[in-house]
SEROSE-95238 format. One record per residue (C-alpha): residue in one letter; x, y, z; chain. Coordinates in pm, 1 decimal. Each point is the difference from the previous one (the first is absolute). Layout:
SEROSE-95238
residuo = A | x = X | y = Y | z = Z | cadena = A
...
//
This chain:
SEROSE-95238
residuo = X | x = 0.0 | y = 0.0 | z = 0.0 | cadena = A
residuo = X | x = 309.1 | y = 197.0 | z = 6.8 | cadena = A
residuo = X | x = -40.0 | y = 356.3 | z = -242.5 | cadena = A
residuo = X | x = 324.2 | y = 89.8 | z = -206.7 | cadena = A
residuo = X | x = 203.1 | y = 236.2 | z = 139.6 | cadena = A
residuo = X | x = -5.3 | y = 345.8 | z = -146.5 | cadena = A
residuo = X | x = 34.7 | y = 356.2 | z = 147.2 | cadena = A
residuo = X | x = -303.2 | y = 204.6 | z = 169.4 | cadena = A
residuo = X | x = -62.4 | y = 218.3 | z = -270.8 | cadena = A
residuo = X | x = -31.7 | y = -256.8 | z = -281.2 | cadena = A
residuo = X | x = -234.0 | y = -252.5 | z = 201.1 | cadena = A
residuo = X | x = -194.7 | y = 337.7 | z = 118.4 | cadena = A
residuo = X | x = -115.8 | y = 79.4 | z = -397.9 | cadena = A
residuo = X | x = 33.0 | y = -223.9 | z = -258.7 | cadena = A
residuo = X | x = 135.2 | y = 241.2 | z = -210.3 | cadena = A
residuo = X | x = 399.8 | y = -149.5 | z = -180.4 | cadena = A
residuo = X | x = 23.6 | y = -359.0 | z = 166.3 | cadena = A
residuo = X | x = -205.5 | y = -214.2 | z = -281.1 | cadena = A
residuo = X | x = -247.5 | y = -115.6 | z = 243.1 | cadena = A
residuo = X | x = -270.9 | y = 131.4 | z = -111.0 | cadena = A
residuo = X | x = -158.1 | y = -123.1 | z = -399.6 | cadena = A
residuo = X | x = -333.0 | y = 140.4 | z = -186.7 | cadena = A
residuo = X | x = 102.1 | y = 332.8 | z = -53.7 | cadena = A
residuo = X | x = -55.4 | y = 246.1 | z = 286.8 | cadena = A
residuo = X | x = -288.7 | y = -12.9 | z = 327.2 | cadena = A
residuo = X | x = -292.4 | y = 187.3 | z = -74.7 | cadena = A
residuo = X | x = -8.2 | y = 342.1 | z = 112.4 | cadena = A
residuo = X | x = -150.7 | y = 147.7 | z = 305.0 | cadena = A
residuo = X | x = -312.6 | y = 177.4 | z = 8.9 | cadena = A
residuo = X | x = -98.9 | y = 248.8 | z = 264.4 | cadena = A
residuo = X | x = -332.2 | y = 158.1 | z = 48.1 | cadena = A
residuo = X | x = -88.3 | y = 374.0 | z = 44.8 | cadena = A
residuo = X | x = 176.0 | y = 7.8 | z = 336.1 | cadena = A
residuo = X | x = 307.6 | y = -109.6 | z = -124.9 | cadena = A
residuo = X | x = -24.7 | y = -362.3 | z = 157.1 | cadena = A
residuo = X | x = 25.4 | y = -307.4 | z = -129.3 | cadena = A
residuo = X | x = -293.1 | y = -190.4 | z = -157.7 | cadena = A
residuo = X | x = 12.7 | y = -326.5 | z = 135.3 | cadena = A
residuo = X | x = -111.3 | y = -162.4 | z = -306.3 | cadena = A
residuo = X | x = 323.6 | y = 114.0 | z = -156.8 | cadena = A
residuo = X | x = 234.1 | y = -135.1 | z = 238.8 | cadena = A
residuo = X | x = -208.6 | y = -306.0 | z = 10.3 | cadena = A
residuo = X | x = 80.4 | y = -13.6 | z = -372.9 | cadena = A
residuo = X | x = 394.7 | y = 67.5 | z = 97.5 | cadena = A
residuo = X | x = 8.6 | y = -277.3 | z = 253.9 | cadena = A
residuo = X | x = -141.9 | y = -234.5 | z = -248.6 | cadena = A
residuo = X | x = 221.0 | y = 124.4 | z = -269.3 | cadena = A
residuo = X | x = 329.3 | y = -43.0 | z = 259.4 | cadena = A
residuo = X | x = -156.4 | y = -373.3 | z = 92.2 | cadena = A
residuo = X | x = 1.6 | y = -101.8 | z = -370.8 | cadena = A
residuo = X | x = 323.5 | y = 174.3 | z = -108.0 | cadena = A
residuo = X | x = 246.6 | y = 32.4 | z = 246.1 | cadena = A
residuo = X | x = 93.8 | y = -356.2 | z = 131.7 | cadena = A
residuo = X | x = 163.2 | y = 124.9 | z = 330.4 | cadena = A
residuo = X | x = -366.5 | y = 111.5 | z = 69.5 | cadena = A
residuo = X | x = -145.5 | y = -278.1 | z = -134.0 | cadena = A
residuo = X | x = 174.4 | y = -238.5 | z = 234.9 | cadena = A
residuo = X | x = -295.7 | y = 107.0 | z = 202.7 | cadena = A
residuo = X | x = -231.4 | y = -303.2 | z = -169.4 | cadena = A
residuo = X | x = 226.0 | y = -254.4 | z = 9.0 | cadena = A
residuo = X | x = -86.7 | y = -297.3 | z = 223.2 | cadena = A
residuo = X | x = 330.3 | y = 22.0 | z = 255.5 | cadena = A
residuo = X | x = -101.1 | y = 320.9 | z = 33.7 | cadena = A
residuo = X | x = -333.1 | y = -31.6 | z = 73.4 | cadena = A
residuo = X | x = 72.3 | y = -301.1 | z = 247.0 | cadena = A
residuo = X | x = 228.4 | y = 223.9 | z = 185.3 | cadena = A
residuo = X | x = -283.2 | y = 248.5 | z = 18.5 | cadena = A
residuo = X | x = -269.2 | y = -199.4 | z = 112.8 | cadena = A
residuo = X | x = 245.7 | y = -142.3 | z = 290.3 | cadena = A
residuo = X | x = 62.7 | y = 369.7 | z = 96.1 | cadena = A
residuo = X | x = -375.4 | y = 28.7 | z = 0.8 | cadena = A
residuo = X | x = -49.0 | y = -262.0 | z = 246.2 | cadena = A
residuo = X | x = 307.9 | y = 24.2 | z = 211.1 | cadena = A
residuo = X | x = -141.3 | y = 367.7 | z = 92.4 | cadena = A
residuo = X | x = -370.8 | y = -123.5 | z = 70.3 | cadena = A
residuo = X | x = 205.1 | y = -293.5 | z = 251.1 | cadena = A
residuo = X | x = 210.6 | y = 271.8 | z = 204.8 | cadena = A
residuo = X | x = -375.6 | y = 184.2 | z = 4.1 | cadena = A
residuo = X | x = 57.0 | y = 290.8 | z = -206.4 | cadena = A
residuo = X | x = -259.2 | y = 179.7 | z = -197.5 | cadena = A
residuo = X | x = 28.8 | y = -42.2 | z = -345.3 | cadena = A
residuo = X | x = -159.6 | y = 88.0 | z = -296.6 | cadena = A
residuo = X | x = -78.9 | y = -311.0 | z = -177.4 | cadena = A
residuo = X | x = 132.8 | y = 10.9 | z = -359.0 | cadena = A
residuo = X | x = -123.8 | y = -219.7 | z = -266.7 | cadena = A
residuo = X | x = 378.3 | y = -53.2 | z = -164.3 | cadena = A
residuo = X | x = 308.6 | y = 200.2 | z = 34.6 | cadena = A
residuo = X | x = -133.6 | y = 158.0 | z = -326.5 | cadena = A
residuo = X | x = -248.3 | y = 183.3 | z = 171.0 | cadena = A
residuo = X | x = 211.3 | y = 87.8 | z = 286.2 | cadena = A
residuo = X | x = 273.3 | y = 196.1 | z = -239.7 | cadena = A
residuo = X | x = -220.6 | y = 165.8 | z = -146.8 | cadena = A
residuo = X | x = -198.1 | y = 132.1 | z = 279.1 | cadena = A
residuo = X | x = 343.3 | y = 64.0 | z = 157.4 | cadena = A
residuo = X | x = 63.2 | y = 213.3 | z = -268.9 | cadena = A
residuo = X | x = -303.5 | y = 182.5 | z = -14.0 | cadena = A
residuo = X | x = 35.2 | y = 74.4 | z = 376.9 | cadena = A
residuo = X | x = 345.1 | y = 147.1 | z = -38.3 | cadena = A
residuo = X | x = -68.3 | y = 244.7 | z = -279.5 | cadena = A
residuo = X | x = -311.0 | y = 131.5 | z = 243.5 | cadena = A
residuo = X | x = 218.2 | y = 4.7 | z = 354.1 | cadena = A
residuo = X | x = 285.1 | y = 130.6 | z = -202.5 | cadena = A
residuo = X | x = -81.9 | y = 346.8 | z = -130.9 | cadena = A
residuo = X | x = 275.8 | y = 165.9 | z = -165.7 | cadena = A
residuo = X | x = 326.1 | y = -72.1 | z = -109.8 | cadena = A
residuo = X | x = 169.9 | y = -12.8 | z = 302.9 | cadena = A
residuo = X | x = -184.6 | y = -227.0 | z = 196.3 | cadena = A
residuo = X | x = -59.2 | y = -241.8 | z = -315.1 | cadena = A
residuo = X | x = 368.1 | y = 35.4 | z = -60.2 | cadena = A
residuo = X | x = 48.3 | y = -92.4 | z = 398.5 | cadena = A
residuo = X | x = -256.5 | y = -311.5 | z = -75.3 | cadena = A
residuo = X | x = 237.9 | y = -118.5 | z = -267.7 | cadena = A
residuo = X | x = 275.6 | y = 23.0 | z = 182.8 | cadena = A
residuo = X | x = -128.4 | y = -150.5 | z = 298.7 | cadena = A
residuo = X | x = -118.3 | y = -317.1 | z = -196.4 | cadena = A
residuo = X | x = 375.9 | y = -3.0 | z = -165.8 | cadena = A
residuo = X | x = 111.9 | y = -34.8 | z = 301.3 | cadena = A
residuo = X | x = -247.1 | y = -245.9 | z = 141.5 | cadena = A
residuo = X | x = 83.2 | y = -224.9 | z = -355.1 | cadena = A
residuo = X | x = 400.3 | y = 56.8 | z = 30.8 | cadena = A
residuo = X | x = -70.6 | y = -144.3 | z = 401.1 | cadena = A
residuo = X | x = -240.5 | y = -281.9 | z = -128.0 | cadena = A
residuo = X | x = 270.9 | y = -83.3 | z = -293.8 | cadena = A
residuo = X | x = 312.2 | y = -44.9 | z = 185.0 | cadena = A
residuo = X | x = -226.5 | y = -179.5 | z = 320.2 | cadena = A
residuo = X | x = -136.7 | y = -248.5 | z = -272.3 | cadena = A
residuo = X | x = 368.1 | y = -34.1 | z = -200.7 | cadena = A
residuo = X | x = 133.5 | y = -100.3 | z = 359.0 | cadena = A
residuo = X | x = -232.1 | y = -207.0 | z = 117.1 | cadena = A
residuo = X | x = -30.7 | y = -197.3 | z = -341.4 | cadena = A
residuo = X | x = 410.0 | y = -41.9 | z = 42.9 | cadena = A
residuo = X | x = -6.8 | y = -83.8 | z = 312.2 | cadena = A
residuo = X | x = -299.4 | y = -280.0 | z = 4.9 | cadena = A
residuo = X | x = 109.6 | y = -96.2 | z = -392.6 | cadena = A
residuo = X | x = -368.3 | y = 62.7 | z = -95.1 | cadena = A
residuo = X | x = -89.6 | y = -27.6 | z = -330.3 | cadena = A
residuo = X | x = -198.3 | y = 313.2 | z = -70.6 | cadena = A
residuo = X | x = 102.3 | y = 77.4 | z = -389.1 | cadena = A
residuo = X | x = -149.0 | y = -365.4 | z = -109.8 | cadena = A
residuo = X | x = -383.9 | y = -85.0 | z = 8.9 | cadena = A
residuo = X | x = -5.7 | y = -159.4 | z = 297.1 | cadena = A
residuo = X | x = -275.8 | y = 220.0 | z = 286.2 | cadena = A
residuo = X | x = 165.4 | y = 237.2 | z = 190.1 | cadena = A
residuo = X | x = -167.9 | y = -108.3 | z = 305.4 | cadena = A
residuo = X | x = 91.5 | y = -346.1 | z = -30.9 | cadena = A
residuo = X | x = 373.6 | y = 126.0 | z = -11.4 | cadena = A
residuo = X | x = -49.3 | y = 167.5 | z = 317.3 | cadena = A
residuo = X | x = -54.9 | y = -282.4 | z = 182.8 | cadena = A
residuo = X | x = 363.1 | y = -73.0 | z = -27.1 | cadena = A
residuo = X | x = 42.4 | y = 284.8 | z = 231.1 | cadena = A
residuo = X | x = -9.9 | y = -113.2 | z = 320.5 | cadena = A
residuo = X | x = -179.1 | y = 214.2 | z = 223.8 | cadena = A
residuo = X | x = -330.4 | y = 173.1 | z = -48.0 | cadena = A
residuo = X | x = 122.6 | y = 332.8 | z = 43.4 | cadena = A
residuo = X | x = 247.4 | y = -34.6 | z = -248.5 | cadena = A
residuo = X | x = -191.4 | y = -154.5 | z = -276.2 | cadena = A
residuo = X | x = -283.8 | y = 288.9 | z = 63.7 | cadena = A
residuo = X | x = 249.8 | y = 275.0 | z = -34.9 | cadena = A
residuo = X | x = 128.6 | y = -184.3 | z = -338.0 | cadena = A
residuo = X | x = -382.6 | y = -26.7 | z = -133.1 | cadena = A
residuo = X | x = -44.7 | y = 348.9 | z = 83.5 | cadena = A
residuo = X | x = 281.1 | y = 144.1 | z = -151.3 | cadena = A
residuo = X | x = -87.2 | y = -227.5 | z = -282.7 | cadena = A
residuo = X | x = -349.4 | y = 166.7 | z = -51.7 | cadena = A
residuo = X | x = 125.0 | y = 358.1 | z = 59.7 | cadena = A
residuo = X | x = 280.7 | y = -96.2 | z = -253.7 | cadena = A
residuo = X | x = -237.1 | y = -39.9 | z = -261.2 | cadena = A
residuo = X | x = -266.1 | y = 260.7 | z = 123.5 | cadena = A
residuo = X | x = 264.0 | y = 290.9 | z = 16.1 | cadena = A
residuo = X | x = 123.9 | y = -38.5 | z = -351.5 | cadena = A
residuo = X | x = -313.7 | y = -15.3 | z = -155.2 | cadena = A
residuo = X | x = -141.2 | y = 257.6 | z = 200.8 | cadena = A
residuo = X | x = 345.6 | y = 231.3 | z = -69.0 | cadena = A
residuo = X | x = -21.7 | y = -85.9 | z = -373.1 | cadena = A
residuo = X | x = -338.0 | y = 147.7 | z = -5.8 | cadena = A
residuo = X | x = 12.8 | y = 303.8 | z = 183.5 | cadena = A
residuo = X | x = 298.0 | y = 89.8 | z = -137.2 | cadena = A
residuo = X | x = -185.9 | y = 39.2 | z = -338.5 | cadena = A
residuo = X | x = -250.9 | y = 220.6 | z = 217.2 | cadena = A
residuo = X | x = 240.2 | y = 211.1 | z = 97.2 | cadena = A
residuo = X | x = 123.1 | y = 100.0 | z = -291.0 | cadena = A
residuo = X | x = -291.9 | y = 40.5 | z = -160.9 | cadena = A
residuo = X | x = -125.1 | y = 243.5 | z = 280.8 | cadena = A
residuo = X | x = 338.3 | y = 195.9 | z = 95.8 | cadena = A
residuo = X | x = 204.5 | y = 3.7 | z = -381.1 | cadena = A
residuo = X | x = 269.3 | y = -151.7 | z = 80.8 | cadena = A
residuo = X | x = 145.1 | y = -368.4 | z = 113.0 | cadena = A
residuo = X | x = 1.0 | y = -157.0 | z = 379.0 | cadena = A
residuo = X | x = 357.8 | y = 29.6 | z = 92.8 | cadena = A
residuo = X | x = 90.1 | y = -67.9 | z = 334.2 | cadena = A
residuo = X | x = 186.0 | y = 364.7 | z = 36.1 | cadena = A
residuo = X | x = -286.6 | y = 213.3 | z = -148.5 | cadena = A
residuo = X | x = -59.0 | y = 58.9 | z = 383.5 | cadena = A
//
C-alpha cells in the first residue's frame, strides 16, 4: 500500500509528475458568492478518482479492507464515528469538509501541509514497520492479514492506521492541491507560507 515517493509540491497538484491521464480536471465553478458549487467539485473528485491513480488507490480492495478495519477498530475503543459506506465516500466528504473549514489560502495551505506531514509520518511508520516485521505490503496479499505478523495489538493498529492515512492523505493532497490552484493562481508549494 506503500505511495511512491515524491516531493510535497508534486503529490499536492498533479501538475509535471505524469500521474495524472485524460487531459486536465474539470474546472471549478463558483456561484454568485464566489463559493464553490458543490456539483463542480463533485465532478473534480470524480474526475481525480478516474484519472489520477494515486487517488484512485482509494477503490482498490486493500484499501478498502484497511478502511473498513479502521471503521470498526474506532466503534470497539467506543468512539463516535460517522459510518462511511467505502473509503470512497469518506475522501470525498473529507475533501469537501476541508475546502469549507479552510477558508482562504492560508489556512488551506496550513491543511495541506498538515496532511504532508501526517503522510511523510504515516510513510516512514509503515516503511519501518514493513522492514522490520518483513510484511509483504507491495504484493496482493490483505494488508490486515500481514499485520498479524506483528505481534502485539498496539503495534499492528498503529501499522493499519498509518496504512489507511497513507492512502487517505495522498489522495486527499492530490486533490486539493488542484483546488488550490484553481482558487489562489498559483501551485501548493510548501514555502508559499
Amino acid at each position: 500500500m506503500s505511495t511512491s515517493k515524491s516531493n510535497g509540491a508534486q503529490q499536492a497538484g498533479g501538475d509535471g509528475d505524469g500521474a495524472t491521464t485524460a487531459g486536465q480536471p474539470p474546472p471549478l465553478a463558483r456561484d454568485e458568492h464566489g463559493r464553490i458549487e458543490p456539483g463542480s467539485l463533485a465532478d473534480l473528485i470524480e474526475w481525480f478518482l478516474n484519472n489520477d491513480p494515486r487517488v484512485n488507490m482509494i477503490r482498490h480492495p486493500k484499501v478498502e479492507e484497511v478502511f473498513q478495519w479502521k471503521q470498526a477498530e474506532s466503534r470497539r475503543a467506543g468512539e463516535e464515528v460517522y459510518e462511511f459506506t467505502n473509503a470512497e465516500e469518506r475522501l470525498a466528504v473529507g475533501i469537501m469538509q476541508a475546502i469549507v473549514e479552510n477558508e482562504g489560502e492560508v489556512a488551506l495551505h496550513g491543511w495541506i501541509s498538515q496532511l504532508l506531514n501526517a503522510l511523510d509520518d504515516a510513510t516512514k511508520t509503515n516503511e519501518e514497520v514493513s522492514h522490520a516485521y518483513r510484511l509483504d505490503t507491495g504484493g496482493e496479499a490483505s494488508t490486515v492479514s500481514e499485520a498479524a505478523k506483528i505481534p502485539t495489538e498496539r503495534g499492528r493498529a498503529i501499522f493499519l492506521t498509518c496504512c489507511w492515512l497513507e492512502a487517505l492523505c495522498t489522495a486527499e493532497v492530490r486533490v486539493l492541491g488542484w483546488v488550490y490552484q484553481q482558487l489562489y493562481g498559483r501551485p501548493f508549494q510548501p514555502s508559499n507560507y
